[in-house]
N, C-alpha and C positions, 0 to 999 in steps of 0.2 A: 450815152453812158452804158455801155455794157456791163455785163455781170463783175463785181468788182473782183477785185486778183484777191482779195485778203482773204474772201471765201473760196476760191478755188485752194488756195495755199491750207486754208483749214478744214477743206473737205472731209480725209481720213479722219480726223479727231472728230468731227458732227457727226459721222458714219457712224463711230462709235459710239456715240451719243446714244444716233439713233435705233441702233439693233441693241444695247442693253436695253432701251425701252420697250424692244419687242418683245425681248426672249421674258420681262416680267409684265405684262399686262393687268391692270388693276379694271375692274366692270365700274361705272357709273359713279357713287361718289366713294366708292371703297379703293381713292386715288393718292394713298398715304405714300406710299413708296418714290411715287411719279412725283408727287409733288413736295416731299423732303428733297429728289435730288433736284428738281428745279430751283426751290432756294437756295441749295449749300455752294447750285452754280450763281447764280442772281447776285450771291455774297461775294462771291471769290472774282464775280467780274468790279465787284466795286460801282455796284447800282445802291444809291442815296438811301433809296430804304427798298426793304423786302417785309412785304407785310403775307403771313399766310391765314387759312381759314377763312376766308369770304368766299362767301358761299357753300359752306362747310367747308369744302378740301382744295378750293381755288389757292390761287397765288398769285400775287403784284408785283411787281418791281417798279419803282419810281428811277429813271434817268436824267437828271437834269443835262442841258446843254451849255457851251461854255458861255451863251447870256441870255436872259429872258427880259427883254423888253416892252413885251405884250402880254406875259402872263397865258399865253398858250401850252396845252396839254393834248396830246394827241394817244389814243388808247388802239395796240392791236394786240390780237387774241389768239389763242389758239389753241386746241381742243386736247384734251390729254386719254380722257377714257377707250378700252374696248370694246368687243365685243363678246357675249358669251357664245361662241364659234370654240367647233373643233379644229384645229390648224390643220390645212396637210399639204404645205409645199416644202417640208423635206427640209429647211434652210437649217444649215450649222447652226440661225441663231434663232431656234423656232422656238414657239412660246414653250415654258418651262409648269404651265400653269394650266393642267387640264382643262378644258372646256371656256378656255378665253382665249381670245386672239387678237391683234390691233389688227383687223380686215377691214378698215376703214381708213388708213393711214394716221391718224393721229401722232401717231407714234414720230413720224415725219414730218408733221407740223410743228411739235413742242420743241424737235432737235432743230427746226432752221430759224423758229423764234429765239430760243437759246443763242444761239449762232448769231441773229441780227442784234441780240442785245450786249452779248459781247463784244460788238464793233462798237455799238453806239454808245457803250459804256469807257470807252477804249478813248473814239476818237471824239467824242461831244461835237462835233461838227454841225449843230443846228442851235436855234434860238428858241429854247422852251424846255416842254420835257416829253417823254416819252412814258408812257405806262405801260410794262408789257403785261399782256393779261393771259393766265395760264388756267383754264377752264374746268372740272371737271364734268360729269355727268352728260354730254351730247348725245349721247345715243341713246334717245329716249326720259331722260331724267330731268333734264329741263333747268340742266346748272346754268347755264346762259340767264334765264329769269333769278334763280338763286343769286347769283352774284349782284346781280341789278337789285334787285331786293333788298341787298346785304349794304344796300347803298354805295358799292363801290364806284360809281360817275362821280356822285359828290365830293367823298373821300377824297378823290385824285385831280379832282376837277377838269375830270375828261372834258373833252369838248368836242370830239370827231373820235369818230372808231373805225379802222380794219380790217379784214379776215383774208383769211386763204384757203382754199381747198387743193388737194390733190386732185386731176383727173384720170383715168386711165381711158386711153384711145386716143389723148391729145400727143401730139410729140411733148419728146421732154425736154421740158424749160420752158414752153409756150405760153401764152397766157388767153385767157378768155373773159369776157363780163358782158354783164346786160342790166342794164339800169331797168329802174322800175323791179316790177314784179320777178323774180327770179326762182326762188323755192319755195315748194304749197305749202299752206295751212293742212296741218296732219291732224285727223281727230281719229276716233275710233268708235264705234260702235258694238254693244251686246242686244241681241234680239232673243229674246225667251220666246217661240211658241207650244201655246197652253191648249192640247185636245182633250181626249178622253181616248184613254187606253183600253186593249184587249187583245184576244186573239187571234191573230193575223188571218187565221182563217173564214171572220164573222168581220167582217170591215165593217158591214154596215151598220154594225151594235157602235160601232167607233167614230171618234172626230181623231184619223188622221194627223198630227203632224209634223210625220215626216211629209205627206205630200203637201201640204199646205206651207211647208217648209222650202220643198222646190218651186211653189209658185211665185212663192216671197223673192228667192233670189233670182228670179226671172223679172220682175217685176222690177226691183231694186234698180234696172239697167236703166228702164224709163225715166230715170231721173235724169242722165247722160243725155239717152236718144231723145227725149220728147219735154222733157221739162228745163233741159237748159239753150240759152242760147249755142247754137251752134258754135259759135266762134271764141265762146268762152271755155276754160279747161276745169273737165270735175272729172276724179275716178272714183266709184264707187265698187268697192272688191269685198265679198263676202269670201273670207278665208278661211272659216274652219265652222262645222256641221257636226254638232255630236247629239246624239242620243239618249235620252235617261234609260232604254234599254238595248242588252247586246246580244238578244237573244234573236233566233231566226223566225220564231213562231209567235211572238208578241209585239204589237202595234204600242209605242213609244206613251206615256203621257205627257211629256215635254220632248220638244226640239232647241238646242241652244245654236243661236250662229253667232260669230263674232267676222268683225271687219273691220277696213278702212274707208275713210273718205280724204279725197285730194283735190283741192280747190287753191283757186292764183285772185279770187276777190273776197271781199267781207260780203256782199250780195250773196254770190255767187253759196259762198258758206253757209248761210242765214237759210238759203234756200234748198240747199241741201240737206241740211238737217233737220229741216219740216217736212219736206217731200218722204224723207225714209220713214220719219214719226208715222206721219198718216198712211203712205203703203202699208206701213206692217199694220198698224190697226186695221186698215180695212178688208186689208187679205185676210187677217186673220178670222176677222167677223163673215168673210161673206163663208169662208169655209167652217163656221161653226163652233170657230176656238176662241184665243185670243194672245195678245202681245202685249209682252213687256221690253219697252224700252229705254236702254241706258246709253246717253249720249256722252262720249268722253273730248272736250274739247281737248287740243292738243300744243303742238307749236304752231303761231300762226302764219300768216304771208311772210317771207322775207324780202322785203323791198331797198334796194337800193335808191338810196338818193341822188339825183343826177350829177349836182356839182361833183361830189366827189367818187362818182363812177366814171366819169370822164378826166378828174385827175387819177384816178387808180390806172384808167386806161394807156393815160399819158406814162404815166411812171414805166408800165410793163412794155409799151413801145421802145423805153428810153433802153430797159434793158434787155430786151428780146430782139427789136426790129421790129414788131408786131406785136398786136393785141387784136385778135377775133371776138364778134359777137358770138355772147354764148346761146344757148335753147335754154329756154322754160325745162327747171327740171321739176318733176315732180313726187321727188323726194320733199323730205324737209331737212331744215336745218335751223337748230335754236341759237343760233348768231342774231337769229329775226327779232328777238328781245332787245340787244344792246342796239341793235338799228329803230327800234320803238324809241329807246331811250334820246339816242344822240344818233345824229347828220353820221351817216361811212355809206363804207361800197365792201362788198366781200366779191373775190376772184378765183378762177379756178387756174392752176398752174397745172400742165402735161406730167400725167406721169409714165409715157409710154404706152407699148401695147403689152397687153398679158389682161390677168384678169380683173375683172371688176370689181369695186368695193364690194364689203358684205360675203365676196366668196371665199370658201377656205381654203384655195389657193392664191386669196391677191398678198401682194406683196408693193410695200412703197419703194417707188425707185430712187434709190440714193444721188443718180442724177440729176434728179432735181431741185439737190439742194443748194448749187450756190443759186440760182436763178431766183428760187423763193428769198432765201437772205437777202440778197441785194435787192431784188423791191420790198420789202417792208424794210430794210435801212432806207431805201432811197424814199420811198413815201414820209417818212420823215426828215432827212435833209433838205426836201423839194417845200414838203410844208409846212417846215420851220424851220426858210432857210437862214443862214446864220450872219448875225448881227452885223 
C-alpha cells in the first residue's frame, strides 16, 4: 500500500493548512488560535464528537468506524506549539509573530493529522474508533502529561497510542523507529556557588567562585567519563555561567550555573542526579565555599513498546518500501507520558535535507505530507481492521 492517491489529491489544501499554521505560531499552552482552527476543522469533517480544553488548550476528536465489535480505540497525536525563535528563512509564509517560530515542525504534524482525520472521518474504513489527539505545550511545558492528567485515556478509552516526528537529514517520506528506549529523560539543573567576595586584586582575602566555578564544570564531566557505564548514554552540559558581579576589579560573592542532564535509563538518571549533588558539594567545600543545589526533573525516557513498534514499522514499510532503524536521540520528547500511560510507538518521517529543528532557518517540508497521512490513516485501518 503506498502513499494513498486521496492525500496526494489533497496536498495543496493541507499545504495550506499547514503554512497558515506557520505564519501564526502560538508558544506553549497559549495554543488558542491553533486549537479553535483544529476544532472548527474536526467539526466540519464530521468527527462524532470534538471535545476542547484537556489539558488546558489540547483537543480531541472522537472517529467512530463503520462497526465496532470489540470495543477498540486507538489514540494518535500530535503536537501544535512553537517556538520562542526569531524566524529568518525569508518564506512568503514566515511567522507573523515576533519572536515565535514553528522550528520544530509542529506546524506539519497538526496539518497531516488534520489531513488523516479527514479521511478517516470520510471513509470509516476500520472497526472501532480513532481519537485524534491535538497537543499543546511540547516544547518544554509538559502538555503531553497535562492531557494525561486531564484524564483524557479514560475519557476516550484509548487503548494504543501513536506519534510522529519530522526528521531533517532523512529523505522525504521515509520512515524511521527504534523500539525500546528512544528519546532522554530531560531534567535541568541550577548550581549556586557560595564564596566570599572582594577585590580581585587581594585573592587571597577571598573564596573565589568564579574559580571554584570552573573546577565544578570540569568535574561535572566525570560523571560521563568515570562514573557511568561506558555503554550507557548521559550528557551532562553546564550552559550558562553568570556572576553576581560585572565588574573587572571585583571577585564575585556568588557563581550561578544552570544546565542539562540526558539519560536513556531510570539507573542511569537516579545516578546522575546524585553524582552532580555530591560534586558540587564537595568541590564546593574542598575550595572553601559552598553549593546549592536545584534539581529540575523533566520529561522522562520515551520508550517505545515492541509490539507496536514493529506494527508502526510494518505500516511505514507498507507505505514507503522501507522503514530504517532510528539512533538513540538525545533530545526529549513528552510523547514519553501518553507511552507511560498506554502500549504505542512514535516514528520519525524524512523531512529532507535543509536545516535542523530548533534553527531559525528550519522549515517543514510540505512533501512530506501525504507519506505521514497515509501511515497514521493506515495504522488505523491495519489495527482496526474492518468488520
Amino acid at each position: 500500500m503506498p502513499v494513498k492517491n486521496r492525500f496526494a489529491e489533497w496536498l495543496p489544501e493541507i499545504t495550506e493548512w499547514r503554512r497558515d499554521l506557520h505564519e501564526h505560531p502560538e508558544i506553549l499552552f497559549d495554543t488558542h488560535r491553533t486549537a479553535g482552527i483544529v476544532a472548527e476543522k474536526l467539526k466540519a469533517f464530521g468527527c462524532d464528537e470534538v471535545v476542547t480544553g484537556i489539558g488546558r488548550t489540547g483537543v480531541v476528536g472522537l472517529i467512530k468506524g463503520k462497526s465496532d465489535t470489540k470495543g477498540r480505540v486507538i489514540g494518535l497525536r500530535a503536537d501544535m506549539d512553537a517556538l520562542p525563535i526569531h524566524e529568518a528563512t525569508g518564506l512568503d509564509y514566515a511567522s507573523k509573530t515576533p519572536g515565535a517560530m514553528h522550528a520544530c515542525g509542529h506546524d506539519g504534524h497538526t496539518a497531516m493529522l488534520l489531513g488523516a482525520a479527514r479521511y478517516l472521518a470520510e471513509t470509516r474504513n476500520f472497526d472501532g474508533s480513532v481519537a485524534v489527539i491535538f497537543q499543546p505545550a511540547e516544547e518544554g511545558g509538559g502538555g503531553g502529561k497535562e492531557m494525561c492528567d486531564d484524564g483524557m485515556m479514560e475519557r476516550f478509552g484509548i487503548q494504543e497510542v501513536y506519534g510522529m516526528h519530522n526528521w531533517p537529514g532523512r529523505p522525504v517520506g521515509s520512515f524511521a523507529i527504534r523500539e525500546g528506549a528512544f528519546f532522554a529523560a530531560t531534567d535541568q539543573f541550577e548550581i549556586t556557588v557560595t564564596g566570599r567576595g572582594g577585590h580581585a586584586a587581594k585573592p587571597q582575602e577571598t573564596v573565589d567562585p568564579t574559580v571554584t566555578a570552573a573546577h565544578l564544570v570540569t568535574m561535572l564531566q566525570t560523571i560521563a567519563s568515570r562514573n557511568a557505564d561506558p555503554v550507557d548514554q548521559v550528557v551532562v552540559s553546564v550552559t550558562s555561567i553568570e556572576s553576581s558581579s560585572h565588574a573587572f576589579n571585583v571577585i564575585p560573592q556568588k557563581v550561578h550555573l544552570k544546565g542539562t542532564v540526558r539519560t536513556m535509563s531510570v539507573g542511569m538518571r537516579a545516578l546522575a542526579e546524585a553524582r552532580l549533588t555530591a560534586i558540587a558539594d564537595q568541590v564546593c567545600a574542598a575550595m572553601g565555599g559552598a553549593a546549592g543545589v536545584t534539581y529540575h526533573k523533566g520529561y522522562p525516557c520515551m520508550v517505545n513498546h515492541p509490539e507496536q513498534t514493529e506494527f508502526a514499522a510494518d505500516v511505514a514499510r507498507a507505505v514507503s518500501g522501507g522503514c530504517d532503524d532510528a539512533p538513540l536521540v538525545m533530545g526529549g520528547e513528552d510523547f514519553a507520558f501518553m507511552l507511560e500511560e498506554r502500549p504505542g510507538a512514535y516514528i520519525l518521517v524524512g523531512n529532507g535535507e535543509g536545516a535542523s529543528v530548533h534553527h531559525p532557518e528550519y522549515n517543514f517540508n510540505d512533501d512530506a505530507i501525504p507519506a505521514g497521512c497515509s501511515w497514521l490513516a493506515e495504522v488505523v485501518e491495519r489495527r482496526l481492521p474492518a468488520a
